[in-house]
C-alpha positions as a Python dict, from the first residue, in 0.01 Angstrom:
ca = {
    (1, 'X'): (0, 0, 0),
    (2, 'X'): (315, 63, 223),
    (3, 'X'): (524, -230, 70),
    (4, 'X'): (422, -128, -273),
    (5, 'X'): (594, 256, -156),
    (6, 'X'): (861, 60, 5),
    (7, 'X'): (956, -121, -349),
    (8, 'X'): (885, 203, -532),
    (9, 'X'): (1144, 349, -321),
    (10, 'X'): (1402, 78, -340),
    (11, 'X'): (1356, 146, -702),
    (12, 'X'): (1407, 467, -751),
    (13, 'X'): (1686, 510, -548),
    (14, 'X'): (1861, 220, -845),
    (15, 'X'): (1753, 408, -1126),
    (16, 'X'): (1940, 683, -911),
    (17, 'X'): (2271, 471, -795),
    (18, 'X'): (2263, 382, -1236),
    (19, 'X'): (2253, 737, -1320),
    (20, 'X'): (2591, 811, -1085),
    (21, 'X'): (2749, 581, -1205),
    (22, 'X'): (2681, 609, -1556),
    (23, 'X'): (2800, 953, -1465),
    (24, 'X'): (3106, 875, -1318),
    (25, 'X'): (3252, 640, -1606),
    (26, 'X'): (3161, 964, -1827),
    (27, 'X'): (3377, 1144, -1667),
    (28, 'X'): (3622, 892, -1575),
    (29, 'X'): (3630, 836, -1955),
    (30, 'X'): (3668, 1200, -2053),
    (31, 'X'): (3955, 1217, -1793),
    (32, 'X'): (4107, 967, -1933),
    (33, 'X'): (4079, 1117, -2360),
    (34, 'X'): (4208, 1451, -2183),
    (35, 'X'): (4527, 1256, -2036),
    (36, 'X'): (4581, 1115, -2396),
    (37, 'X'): (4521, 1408, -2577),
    (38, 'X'): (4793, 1647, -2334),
    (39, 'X'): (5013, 1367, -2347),
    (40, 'X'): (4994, 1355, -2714),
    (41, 'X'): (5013, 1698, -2790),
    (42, 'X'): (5291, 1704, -2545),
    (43, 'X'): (5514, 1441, -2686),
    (44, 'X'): (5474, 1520, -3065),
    (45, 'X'): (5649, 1852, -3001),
    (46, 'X'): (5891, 1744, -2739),
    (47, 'X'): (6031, 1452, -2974),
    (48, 'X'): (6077, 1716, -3255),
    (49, 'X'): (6330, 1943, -2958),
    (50, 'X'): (6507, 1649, -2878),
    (51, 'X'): (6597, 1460, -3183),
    (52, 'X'): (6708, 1836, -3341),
    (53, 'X'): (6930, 1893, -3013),
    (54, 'X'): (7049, 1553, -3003),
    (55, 'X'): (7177, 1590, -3411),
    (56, 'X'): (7342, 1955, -3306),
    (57, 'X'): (7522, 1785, -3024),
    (58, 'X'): (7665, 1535, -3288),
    (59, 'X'): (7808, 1774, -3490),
    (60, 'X'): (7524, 1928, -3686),
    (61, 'X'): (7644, 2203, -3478),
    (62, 'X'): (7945, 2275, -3675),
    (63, 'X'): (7752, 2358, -4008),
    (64, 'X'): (7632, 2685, -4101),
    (65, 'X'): (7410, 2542, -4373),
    (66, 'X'): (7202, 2335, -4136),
    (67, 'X'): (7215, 2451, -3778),
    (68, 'X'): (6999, 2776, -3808),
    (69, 'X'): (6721, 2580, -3956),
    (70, 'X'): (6752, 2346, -3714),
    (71, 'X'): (6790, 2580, -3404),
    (72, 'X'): (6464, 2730, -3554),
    (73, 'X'): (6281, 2437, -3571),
    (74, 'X'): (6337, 2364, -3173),
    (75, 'X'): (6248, 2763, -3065),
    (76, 'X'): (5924, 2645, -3260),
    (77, 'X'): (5830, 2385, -3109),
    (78, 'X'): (5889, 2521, -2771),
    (79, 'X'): (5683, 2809, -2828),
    (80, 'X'): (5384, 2564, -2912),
    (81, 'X'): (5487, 2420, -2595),
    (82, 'X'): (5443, 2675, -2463),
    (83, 'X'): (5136, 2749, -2576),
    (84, 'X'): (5012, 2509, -2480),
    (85, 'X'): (5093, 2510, -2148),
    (86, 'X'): (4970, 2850, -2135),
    (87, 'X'): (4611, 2737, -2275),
    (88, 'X'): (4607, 2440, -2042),
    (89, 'X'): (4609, 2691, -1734),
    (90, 'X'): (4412, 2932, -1887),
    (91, 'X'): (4139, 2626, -1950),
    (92, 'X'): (4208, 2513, -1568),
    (93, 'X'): (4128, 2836, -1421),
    (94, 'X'): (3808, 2853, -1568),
    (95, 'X'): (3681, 2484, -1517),
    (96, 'X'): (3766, 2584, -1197),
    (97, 'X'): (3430, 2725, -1135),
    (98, 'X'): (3555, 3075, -1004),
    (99, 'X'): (3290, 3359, -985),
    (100, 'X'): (3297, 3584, -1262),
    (101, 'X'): (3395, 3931, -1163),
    (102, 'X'): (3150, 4251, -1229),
    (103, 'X'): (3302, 4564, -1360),
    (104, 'X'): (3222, 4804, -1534),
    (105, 'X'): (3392, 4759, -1896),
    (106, 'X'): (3403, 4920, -2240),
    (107, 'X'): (3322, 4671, -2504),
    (108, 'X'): (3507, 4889, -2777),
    (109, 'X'): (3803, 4938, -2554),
    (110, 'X'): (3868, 4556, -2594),
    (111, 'X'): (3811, 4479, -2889),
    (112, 'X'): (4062, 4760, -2995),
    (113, 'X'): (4362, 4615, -2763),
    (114, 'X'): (4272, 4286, -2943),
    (115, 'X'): (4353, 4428, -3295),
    (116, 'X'): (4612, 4618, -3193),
    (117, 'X'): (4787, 4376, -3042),
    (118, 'X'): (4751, 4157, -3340),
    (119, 'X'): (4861, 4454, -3602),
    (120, 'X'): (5164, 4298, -3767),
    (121, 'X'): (4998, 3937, -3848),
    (122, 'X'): (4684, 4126, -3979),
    (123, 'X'): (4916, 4322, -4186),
    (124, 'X'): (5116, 4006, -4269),
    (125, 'X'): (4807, 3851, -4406),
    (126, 'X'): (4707, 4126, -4585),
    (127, 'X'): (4403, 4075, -4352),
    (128, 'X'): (4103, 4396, -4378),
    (129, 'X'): (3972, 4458, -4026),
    (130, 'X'): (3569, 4612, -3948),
    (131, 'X'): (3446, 4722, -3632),
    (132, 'X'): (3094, 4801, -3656),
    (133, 'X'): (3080, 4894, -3255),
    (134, 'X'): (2964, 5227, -3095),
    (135, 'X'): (3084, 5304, -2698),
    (136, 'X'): (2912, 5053, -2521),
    (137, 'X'): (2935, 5000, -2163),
    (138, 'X'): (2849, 4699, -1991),
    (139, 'X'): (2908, 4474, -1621),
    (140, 'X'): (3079, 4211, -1724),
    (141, 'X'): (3432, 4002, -1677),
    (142, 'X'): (3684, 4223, -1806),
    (143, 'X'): (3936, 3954, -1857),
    (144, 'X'): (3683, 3621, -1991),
    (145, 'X'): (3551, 3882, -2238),
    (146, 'X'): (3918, 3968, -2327),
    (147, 'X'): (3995, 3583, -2330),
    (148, 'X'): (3701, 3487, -2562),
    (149, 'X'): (3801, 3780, -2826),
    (150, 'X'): (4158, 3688, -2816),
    (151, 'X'): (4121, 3347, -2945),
    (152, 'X'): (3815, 3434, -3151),
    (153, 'X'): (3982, 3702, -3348),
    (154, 'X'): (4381, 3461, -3373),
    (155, 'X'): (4121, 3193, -3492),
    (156, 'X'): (3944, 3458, -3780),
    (157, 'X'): (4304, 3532, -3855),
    (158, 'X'): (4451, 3229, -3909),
    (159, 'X'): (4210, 3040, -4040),
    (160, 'X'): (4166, 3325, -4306),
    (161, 'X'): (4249, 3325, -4671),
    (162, 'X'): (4542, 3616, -4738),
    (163, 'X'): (4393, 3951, -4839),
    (164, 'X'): (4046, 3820, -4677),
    (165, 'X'): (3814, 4043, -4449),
    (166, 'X'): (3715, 3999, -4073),
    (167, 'X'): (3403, 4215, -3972),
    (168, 'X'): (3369, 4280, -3555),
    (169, 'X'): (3040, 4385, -3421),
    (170, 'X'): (2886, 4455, -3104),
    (171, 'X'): (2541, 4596, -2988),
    (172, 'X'): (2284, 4550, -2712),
    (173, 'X'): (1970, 4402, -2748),
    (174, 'X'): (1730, 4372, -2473),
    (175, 'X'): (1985, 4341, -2219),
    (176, 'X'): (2211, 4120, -2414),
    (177, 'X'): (2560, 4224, -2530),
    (178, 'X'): (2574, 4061, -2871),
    (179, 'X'): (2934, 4046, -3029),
    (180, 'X'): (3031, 3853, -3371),
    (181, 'X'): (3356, 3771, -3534),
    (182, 'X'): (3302, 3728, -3892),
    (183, 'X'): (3604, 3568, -4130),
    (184, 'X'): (3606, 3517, -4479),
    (185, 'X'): (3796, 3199, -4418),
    (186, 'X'): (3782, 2867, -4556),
    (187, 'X'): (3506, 2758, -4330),
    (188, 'X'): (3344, 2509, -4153),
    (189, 'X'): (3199, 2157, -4255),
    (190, 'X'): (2855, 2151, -4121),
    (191, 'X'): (2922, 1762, -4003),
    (192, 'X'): (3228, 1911, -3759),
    (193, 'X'): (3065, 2222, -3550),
    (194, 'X'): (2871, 2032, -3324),
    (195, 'X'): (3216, 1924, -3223),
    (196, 'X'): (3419, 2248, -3245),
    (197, 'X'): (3393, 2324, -2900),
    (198, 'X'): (3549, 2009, -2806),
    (199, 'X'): (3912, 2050, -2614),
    (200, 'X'): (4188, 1941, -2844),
    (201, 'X'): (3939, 1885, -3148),
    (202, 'X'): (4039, 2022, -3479),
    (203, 'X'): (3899, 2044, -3831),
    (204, 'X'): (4177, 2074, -4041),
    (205, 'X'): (4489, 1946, -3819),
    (206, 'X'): (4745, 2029, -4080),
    (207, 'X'): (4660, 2393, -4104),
    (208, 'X'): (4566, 2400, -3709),
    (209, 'X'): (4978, 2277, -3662),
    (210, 'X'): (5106, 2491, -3902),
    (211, 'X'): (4911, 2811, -3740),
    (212, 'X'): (5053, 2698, -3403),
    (213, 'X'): (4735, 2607, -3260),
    (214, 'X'): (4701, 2381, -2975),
    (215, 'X'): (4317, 2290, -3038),
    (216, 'X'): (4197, 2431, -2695),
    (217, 'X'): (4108, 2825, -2808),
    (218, 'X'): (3739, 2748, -2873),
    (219, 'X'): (3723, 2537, -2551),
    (220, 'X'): (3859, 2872, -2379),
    (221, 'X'): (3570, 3098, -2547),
    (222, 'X'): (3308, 2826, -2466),
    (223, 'X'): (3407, 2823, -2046),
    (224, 'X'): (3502, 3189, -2064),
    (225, 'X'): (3161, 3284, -2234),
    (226, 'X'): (2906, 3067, -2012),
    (227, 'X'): (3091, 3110, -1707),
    (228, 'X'): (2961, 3443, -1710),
    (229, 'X'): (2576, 3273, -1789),
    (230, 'X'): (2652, 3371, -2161),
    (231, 'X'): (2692, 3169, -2435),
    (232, 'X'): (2857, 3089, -2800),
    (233, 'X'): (2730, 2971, -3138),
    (234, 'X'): (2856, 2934, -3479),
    (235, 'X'): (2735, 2973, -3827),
    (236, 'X'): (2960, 2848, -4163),
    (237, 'X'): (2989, 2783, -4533),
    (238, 'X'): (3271, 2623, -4677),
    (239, 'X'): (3425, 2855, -4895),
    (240, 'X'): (3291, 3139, -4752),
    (241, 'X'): (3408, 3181, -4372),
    (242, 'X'): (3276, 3146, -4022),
    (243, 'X'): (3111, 3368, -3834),
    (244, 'X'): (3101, 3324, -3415),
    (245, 'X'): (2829, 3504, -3200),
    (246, 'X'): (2919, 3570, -2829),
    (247, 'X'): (2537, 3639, -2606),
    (248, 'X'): (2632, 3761, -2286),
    (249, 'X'): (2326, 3896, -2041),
    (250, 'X'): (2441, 4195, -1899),
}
């Protein structure tokens, strides 16, 4: 029986060598579609800076009718830059695989500063805010929680219709924080949300642009969510918004 162990063993340890690297070229793969997408995201703006700067240099400059536009156009685009940038470390940090902190932290208190902070494009948008959230205390990452709202709520904002409705909710339920960002948006084709999570991935890329979006926000939630052993789901109808559930054991 000991040669027939022997070749079991020899066996195994294939099927184990075929796993890794099945593994690796996943990952060498999705290095490779991140390196693509940055660089493409990257370049699309950047060529939009320089061909404006290089038509003020040659005398665009000069005329009053064009040159604001034009000078707008490249503050723009360098604000998506950097954006983007921003998101890209933000997105880093947490695939980094640092501990969550524990603190004590007011659920209510955060989503507040997120509104607040947000007060003149809700009011732009003619945009009705809800908060269905009594003073609820938990131990959780102060700043992840913070992270997930803030691109939850931009996301409910400008991916609503003007004069729509986002509803905010929070509660605990048998040791779960529960927190959902409603929108009466456009919403979400049902063949796309399996992939919404995805970094760079975007449903409608025209409206995603035009928003300023760099297609990494839901990424952000997903990492800053189940780093803390939480995690994020979706439901949507087209015409009738999106609504995103945070679970986070507390």
């Amino acid at each position: 029986m000991a040669p027939v162990r022997s070749v079991l063993g020899e066996v195994d340890s294939v099927v184990v060598v075929f796993h890794d690297l099945t593994d690796i070229r996943r990952t060498e793969r999705m290095r490779r579609d991140f390196i693509a997408n940055v660089s493409h995201e990257f370049k699309t703006p950047l060529t939009s800076i320089r061909g404006y700067a290089e038509t003020l240099l040659s005398g665009a400059k000069d005329d009053p009718k064009i040159a604001p536009d034009f000078l707008r156009t490249i503050e723009r685009n360098a604000e998506h830059l950097e954006a983007l940038v921003s998101d890209l470390l933000t997105l880093a940090r947490l695939e980094a695989e640092v501990p969550a902190t524990r603190e004590q932290v007011d659920v209510k208190s955060v989503i507040d500063e997120q509104i607040s902070s947000r007060t003149s494009a809700i009011t732009e948008r003619d945009i009705r805010v809800t908060v269905a959230c009594l003073s609820i205390e938990v131990q959780a990452d102060r700043s992840r929680l913070s992270t997930a709202l803030s691109n939850l709520i931009d996301n409910a904002i400008h991916y609503n219709k003007a004069g729509g409705e986002i509803r905010i909710s929070a509660e605990m339920q048998n040791g779960t924080l529960n927190v959902s960002v409603a929108d009466t948006g456009y919403g979400i084709p049902s063949e796309e949300l399996p992939r919404i999570f995805e970094r760079f991935y975007r449903v409608d890329k025209a409206r995603a642009r035009e928003s300023g979006g760099t297609g990494l926000g839901l990424s952000i939630v997903k990492h800053a969510i189940e780093s803390q052993g939480g995690a994020i789901s979706v439901t949507s109808r087209i015409g009738a918004g999106s609504t995103f559930t945070i679970r986070l054991p507390v």
